[in-house]
C-alpha positions as CSV (number, residue, x, y, z in Angstrom):
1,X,-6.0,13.3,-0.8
2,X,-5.4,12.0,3.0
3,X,-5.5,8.9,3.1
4,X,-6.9,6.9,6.2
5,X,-5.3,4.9,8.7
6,X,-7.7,2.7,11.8
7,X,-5.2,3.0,14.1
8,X,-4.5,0.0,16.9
9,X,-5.0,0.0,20.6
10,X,-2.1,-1.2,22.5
11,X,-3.1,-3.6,25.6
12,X,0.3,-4.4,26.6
13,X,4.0,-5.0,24.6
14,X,6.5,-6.6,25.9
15,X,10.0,-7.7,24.4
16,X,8.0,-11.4,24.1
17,X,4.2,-10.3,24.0
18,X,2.4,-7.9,21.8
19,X,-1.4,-8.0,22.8
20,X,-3.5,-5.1,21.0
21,X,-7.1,-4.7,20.0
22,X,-7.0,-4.3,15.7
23,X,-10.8,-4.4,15.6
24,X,-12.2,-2.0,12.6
25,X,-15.8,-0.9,13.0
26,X,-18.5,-2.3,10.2
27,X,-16.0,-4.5,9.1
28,X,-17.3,-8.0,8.0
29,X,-14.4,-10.0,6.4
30,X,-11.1,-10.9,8.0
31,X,-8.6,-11.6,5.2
32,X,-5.3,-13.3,6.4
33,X,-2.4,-12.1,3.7
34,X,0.8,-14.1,4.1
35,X,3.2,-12.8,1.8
36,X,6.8,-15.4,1.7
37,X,10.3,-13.0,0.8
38,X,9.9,-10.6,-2.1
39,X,6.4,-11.8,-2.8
40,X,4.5,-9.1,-5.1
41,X,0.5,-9.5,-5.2
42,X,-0.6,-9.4,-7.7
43,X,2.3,-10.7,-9.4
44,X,3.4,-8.7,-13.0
45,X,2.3,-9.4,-16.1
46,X,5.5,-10.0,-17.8
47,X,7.7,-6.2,-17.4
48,X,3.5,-4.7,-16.3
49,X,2.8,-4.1,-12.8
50,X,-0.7,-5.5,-11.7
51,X,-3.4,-4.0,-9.6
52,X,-6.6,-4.9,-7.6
53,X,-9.6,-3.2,-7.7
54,X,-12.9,-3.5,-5.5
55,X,-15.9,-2.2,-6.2
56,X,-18.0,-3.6,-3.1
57,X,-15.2,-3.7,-0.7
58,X,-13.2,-1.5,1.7
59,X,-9.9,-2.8,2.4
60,X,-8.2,-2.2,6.0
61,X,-5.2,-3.9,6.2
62,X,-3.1,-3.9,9.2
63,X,0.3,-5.1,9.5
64,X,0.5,-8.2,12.0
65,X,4.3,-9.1,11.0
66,X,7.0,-7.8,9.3
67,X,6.3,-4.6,6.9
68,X,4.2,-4.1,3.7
69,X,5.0,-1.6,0.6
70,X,1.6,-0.6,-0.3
71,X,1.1,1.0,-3.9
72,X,-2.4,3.0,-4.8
73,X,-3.6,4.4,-7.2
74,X,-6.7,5.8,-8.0
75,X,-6.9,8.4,-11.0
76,X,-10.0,10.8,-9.5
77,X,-7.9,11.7,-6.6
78,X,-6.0,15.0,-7.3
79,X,-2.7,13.4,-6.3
80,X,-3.4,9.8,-7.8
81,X,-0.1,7.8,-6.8
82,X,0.5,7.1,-3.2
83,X,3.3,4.9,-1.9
84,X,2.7,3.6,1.9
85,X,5.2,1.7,3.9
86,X,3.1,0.2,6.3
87,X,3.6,-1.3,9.6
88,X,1.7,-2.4,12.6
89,X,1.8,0.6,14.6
90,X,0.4,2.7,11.7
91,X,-2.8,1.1,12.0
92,X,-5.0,-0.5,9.6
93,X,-4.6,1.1,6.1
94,X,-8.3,2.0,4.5
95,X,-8.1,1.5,1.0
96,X,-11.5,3.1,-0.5
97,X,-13.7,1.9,-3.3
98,X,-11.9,2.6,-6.7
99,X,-9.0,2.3,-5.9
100,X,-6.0,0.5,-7.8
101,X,-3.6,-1.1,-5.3
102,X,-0.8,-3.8,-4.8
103,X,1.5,-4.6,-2.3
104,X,5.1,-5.9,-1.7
105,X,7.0,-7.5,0.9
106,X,10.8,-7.7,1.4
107,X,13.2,-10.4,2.3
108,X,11.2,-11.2,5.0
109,X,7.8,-11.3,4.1
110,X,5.0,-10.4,6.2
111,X,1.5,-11.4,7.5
112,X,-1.5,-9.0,6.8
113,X,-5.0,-8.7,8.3
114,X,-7.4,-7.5,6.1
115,X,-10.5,-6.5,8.0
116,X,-12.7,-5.6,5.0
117,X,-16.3,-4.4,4.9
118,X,-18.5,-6.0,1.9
119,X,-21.3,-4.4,0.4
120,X,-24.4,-7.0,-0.6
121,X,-22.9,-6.9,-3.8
122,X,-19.6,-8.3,-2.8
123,X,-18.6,-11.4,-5.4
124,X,-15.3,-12.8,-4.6
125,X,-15.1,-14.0,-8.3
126,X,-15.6,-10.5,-9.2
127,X,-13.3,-8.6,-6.9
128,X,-10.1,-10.2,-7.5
129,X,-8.9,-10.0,-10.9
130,X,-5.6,-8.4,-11.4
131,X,-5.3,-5.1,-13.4
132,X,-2.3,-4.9,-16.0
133,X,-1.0,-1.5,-16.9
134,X,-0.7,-3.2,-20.4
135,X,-4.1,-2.5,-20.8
136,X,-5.4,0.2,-18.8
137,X,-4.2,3.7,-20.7
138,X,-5.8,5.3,-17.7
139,X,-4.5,3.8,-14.9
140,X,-0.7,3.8,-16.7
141,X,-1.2,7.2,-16.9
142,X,-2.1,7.7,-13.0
143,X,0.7,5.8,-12.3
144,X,3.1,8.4,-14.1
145,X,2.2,10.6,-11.2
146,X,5.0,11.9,-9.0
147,X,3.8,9.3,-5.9
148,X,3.0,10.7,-2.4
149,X,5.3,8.8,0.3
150,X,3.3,7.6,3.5
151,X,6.2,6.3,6.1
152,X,6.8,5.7,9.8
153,X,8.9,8.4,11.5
154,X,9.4,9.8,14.9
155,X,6.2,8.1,16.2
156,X,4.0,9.3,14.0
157,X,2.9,8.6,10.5
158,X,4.3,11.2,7.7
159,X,2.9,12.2,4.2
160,X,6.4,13.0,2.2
161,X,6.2,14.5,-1.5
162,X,9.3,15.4,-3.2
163,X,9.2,18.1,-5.8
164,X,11.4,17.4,-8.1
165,X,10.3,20.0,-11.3
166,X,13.2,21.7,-12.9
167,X,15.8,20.1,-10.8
168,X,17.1,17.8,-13.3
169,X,17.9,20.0,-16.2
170,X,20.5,21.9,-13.5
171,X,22.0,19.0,-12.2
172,X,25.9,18.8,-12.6
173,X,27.0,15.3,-12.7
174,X,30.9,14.4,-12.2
175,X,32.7,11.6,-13.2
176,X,33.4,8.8,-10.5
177,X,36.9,8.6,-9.5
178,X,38.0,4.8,-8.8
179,X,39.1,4.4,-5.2
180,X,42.5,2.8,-4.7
């Protein structure tokens, strides 16, 4: 699964000014997302992470400030777990239909714009209740996945997967030695 990013156009950037066009075509909903330090939404469910879910809504969300850990999951895909560190100059992250997702800021927060397009169907009392993994078997079990990594790297936007199959039974571990 490739996942899809809208990216940004870059008017000018200056040390004091960033002015770019973020626009996202069909989209009618701008969500503002301000997220305070360490700020988790949807917030757990005692030790259970949560997830949204839209059924008439595409999410883009672009970074304005700071940087977003972005968790989806979405158990039809053939790799179902995907991790994305997003910032602003990876675009706007499309998050499809069906999918499970969450996000997570750091010590010091961030602001996301959400330009979402709505179907007619759209209900915003319907579209934003939080998902436990207490009580979805099948989304717990997507989210057992080895994740694909999504990250910011040389310019350019990177899909990392680690295979780590067999590596652990061979692994030699030595005792730590207490520095004087």
């Amino acid at each position: 699964m490739l996942l899809h990013f809208v990216p940004i156009n870059v008017f000018r950037e200056t040390p004091q000014v960033s002015f770019f066009d973020a626009g996202v075509n069909g989209s009618n909903g701008a969500d503002v997302v301000i997220h305070h330090k360490n700020a988790i939404s949807p917030p757990d469910d005692g030790n259970f992470e949560q997830y949204y879910i839209h059924n008439h809504q595409v999410d883009h969300n672009l970074v304005i400030e700071g940087s977003r850990k972005f968790t989806l999951i979405n158990p039809k895909w053939d790799e179902p777990h995907h991790v994305i560190f997003l910032n602003r100059a990876m675009g706007a992250l499309q998050i499809p239909i069906g999918t499970y997702h969450r996000s997570e800021s750091g010590k010091e927060g961030s602001i996301v714009l959400n330009q979402a397009t709505r179907d007619d169907m759209f209900d915003q009392r319907k579209e934003f209740s939080p998902v436990s993994l207490r009580s979805n078997k099948q989304l717990r079990k997507a989210r057992q996945a080895h994740p694909v990594y999504w990250i910011w790297e040389e310019e350019r936007i990177k899909r990392v997967k680690l295979d780590c199959k067999g590596y652990s039974k061979n692994i030699k571990l030595e005792p730590l030695k207490t520095a004087h």
